[in-house]
Structure formats: C-alpha cells, structure tokens
C-alpha positions in Angstrom: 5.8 -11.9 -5.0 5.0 -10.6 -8.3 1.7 -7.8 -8.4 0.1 -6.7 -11.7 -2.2 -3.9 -11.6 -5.6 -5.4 -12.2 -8.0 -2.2 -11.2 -7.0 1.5 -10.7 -9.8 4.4 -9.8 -8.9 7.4 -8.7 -12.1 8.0 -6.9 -12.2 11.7 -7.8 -15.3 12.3 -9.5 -19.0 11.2 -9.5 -17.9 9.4 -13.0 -15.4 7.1 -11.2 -18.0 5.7 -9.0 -21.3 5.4 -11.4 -21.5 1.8 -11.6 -20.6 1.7 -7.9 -23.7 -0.2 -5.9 -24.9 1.3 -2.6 -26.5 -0.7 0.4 -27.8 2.0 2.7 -27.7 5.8 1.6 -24.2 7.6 1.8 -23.9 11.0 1.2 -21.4 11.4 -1.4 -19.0 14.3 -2.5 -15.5 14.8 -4.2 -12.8 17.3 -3.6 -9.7 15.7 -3.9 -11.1 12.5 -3.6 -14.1 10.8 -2.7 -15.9 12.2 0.8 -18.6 9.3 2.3 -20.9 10.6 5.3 -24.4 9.6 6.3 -27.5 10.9 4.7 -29.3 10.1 8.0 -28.9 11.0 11.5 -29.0 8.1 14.2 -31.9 9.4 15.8 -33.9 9.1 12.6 -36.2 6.3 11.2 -34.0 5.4 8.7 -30.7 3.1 8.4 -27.4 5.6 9.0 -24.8 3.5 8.4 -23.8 2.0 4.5 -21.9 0.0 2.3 -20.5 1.2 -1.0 -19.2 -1.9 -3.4 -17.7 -2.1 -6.3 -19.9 -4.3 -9.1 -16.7 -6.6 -10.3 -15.2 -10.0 -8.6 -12.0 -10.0 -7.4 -9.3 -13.0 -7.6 -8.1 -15.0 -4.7 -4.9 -13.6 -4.3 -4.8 -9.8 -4.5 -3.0 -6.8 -2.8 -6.3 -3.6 -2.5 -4.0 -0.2 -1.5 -6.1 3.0 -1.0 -5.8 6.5 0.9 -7.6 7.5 3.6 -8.4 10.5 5.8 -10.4 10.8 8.5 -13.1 14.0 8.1 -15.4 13.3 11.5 -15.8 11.3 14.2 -17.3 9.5 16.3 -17.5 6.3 13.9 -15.7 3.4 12.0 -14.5 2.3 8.6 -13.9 -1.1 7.2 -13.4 -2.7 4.2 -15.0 -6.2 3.0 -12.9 -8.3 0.3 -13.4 -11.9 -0.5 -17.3 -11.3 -0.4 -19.6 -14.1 -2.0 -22.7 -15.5 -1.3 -23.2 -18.4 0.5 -23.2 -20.6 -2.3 -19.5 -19.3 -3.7 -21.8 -16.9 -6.2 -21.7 -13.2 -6.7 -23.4 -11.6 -3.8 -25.9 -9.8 -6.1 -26.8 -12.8 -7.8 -31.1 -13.2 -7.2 -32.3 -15.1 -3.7 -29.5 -13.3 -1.9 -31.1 -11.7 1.0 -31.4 -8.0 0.6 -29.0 -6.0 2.3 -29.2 -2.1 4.1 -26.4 -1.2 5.6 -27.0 -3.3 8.7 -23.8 -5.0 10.5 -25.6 -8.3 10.6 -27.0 -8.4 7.1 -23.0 -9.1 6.5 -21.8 -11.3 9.2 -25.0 -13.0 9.5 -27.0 -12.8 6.6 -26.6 -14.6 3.1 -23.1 -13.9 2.3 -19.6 -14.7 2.8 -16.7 -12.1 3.6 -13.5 -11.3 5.3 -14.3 -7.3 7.2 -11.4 -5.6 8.1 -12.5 -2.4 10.5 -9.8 0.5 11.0 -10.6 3.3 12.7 -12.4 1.5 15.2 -14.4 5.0 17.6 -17.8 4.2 17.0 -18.4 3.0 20.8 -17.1 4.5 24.1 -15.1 1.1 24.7 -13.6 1.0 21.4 -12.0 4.4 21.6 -10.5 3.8 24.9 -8.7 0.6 23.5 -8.6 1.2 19.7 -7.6 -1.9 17.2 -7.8 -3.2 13.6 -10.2 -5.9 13.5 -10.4 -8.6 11.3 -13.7 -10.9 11.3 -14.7 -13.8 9.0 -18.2 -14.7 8.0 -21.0 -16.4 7.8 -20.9 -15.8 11.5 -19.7 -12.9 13.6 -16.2 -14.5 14.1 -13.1 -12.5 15.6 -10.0 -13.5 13.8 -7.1 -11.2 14.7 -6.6 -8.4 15.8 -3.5 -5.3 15.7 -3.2 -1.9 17.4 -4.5 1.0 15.4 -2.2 3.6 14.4 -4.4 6.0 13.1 -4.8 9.6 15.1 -7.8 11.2 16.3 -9.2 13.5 13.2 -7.7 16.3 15.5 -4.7 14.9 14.9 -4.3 13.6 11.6 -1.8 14.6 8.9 -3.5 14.3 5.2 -3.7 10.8 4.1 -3.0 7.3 5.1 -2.0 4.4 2.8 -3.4 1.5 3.9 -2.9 -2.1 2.4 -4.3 -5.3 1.9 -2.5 -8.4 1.2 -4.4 -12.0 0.9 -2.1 -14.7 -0.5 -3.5 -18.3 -0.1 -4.7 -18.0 3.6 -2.8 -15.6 4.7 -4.2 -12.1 5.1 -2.2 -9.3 6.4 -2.8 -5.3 7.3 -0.5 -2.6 6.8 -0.9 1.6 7.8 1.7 3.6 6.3 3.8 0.7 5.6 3.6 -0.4 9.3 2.6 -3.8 9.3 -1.1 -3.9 11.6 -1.7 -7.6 11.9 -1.6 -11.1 10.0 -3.4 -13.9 10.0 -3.5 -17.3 8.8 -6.8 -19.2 8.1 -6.4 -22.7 9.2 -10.2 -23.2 8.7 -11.5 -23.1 11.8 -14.7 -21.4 10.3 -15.1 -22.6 7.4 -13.0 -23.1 4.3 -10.6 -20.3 3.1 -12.2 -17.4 0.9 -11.1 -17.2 -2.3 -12.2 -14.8 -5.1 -14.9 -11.9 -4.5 -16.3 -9.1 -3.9 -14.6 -5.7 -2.2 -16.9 -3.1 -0.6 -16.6 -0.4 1.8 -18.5 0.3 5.1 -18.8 3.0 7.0 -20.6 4.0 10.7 -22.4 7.3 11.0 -21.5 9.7 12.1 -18.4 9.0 10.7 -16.9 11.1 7.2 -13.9 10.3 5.7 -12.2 11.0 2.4 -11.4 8.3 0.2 -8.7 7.9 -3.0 -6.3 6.1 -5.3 -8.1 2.5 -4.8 -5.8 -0.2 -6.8 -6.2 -3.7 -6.6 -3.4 -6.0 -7.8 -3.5 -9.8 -8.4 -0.7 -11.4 -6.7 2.0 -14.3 -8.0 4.6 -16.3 -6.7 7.9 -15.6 -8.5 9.0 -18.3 -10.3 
C-alpha cells in the first residue's frame, strides 16, 4: 500500500487551527500540543460536549495518524471521518441541519459518518468494560467493536499514536501499533462511505491533549 502525505498540522498553536470549525464550545489551549476541554459544566444550561472539524474533504481511501494523551477523566474521545451530508455534499453546505455538539445531531441528524470512540469512560458501564467503538451513520448503528488499550490518565505514559486506515470498505484501528479492530462494510446500512469530512469529538468532562495530525491518501502498489 503506497501513502502520500496529503495534510500535516502540528496542532501546536492557535494559528494551526484558525480555520478549524467548532460545533459546541471547547475550551482550547496549547502547550506541546493542542489541549480540548469543555467551556461548560454538565450541570449548566448550555451544551458541554463539542466537535472540532477540519474545513477540507478528505479522499476515500486515507490513513489519519495523530497523538493523543489523556489530561482528565471521566469522558470519551472519538474521531468522525468519511462525514458528508446526506446527499454525498459537504456537511456545511446550506439546508444541513445545524449541529451543537449533540451525539444525535451526528448519528441522527442530516449527515453521513463513520465515529470511531476511544477512550470510551464517560458512563459507569463503559468503564467497567472499556472498548473502541466503531458506528456508522445515518442511524445509530454498532459496527465493530475492539478492546481498548488505553490506561486510566493515572496511568498513562505521554502520548499514544493512534491510526486510521480506510481502504475500499475496509476500516481498521490501531493504538501504538497494536492493531484495535477491523471491519468490513458489506452494506448492511447503507452504501460504503467514500470521501469526507474528519472532525473530532469530545465528552465533558473529558481533556486531552492533541498533536501531529497527518492524513495520507492511500494506493495500491502497482
């Protein structure tokens, strides 16, 4: 499998991140990388939880590799890729439903995604049995699933690198070069996703620290 570089960001530094768009309202910082935590507290009137996306589409067949620490828990991270609306269109394009932050806006709103969760300890019962999930929408739908790796923040070492692949319809997770889960789409819900968007997602009161996001497009050697 042949990967060319397509997008590199360092995720350092307010600049790196300016044309970023936000659904919700993370609290944003940088030392030595990027650090995303809630503005607001569960208790209050106002949506905790947030997406950050990046503004550009994304082809079909792509590796995304970043590094990841977790800061704080309780909580849970995930990462959409593939993300259009439900007409194949960018997921900003006008008449797409306005989004907040809120889980169901993105499995069952107006777009289109594959959601890969990782450090699933948001809820009492996902800590006691932790996984990777992997969902497909439109619709709320459980795809695979793999055994997290990932230590409590009392126990974690620096960063993870965590990976990506989707070639054709097969998507598949690593941690640290482990390999989490893979999964083939035969279709059951719906066609394959192809080319879109890639955002980040994050559950208060969750904070982690963020860096070195690359995205490669990916080729059968010939």
């Amino acid at each position: 499998m042949l990967a060319k570089l397509i997008y590199e960001n360092p995720l350092n530094q307010a600049v790196d991140i300016q044309h970023f768009i936000a659904e919700g309202e993370p609290k944003i910082t940088f030392q030595d990388g990027m650090i995303l935590a809630n503005t607001y507290s569960e208790e209050s009137n106002k949506q905790p939880h947030f997406v950050l996306w990046l503004p550009q589409q994304f082809p079909a067949d792509l590796r995304i590799t970043w590094q990841f620490q977790p800061l704080a828990e309780p909580g849970l991270c995930m990462l959409f890729f593939a993300a259009t609306n439900r007409k194949g269109g960018s997921i900003f394009d006008s008449g797409v439903p306005k989004r907040t932050g809120s889980y169901p806006e993105y499995h069952s709103g107006g777009i289109n995604a594959y959601h890969l969760s990782y450090f699933r300890r948001k809820y009492e019962e996902e800590r006691a049995f932790e996984t990777c999930n992997l969902r497909k929408s439109h619709g709320f739908h459980l795809v695979a699933q793999g055994a997290d790796p990932l230590p409590s923040v009392a126990d974690a070492r620096g960063f993870y690198h965590l990976r990506i692949d989707k070639v054709g319809a097969t998507i598949s997770f690593w941690i640290n070069d482990l390999l989490v889960l893979r999964y083939l789409d035969e279709e059951q819900f719906g066609p394959v996703l192809t080319k879109g968007a890639i955002g980040f997602r994050q559950m208060a009161p969750m904070k982690a620290r963020y860096k070195d996001l690359k995205v490669y497009s990916l080729e059968e050697e010939r």
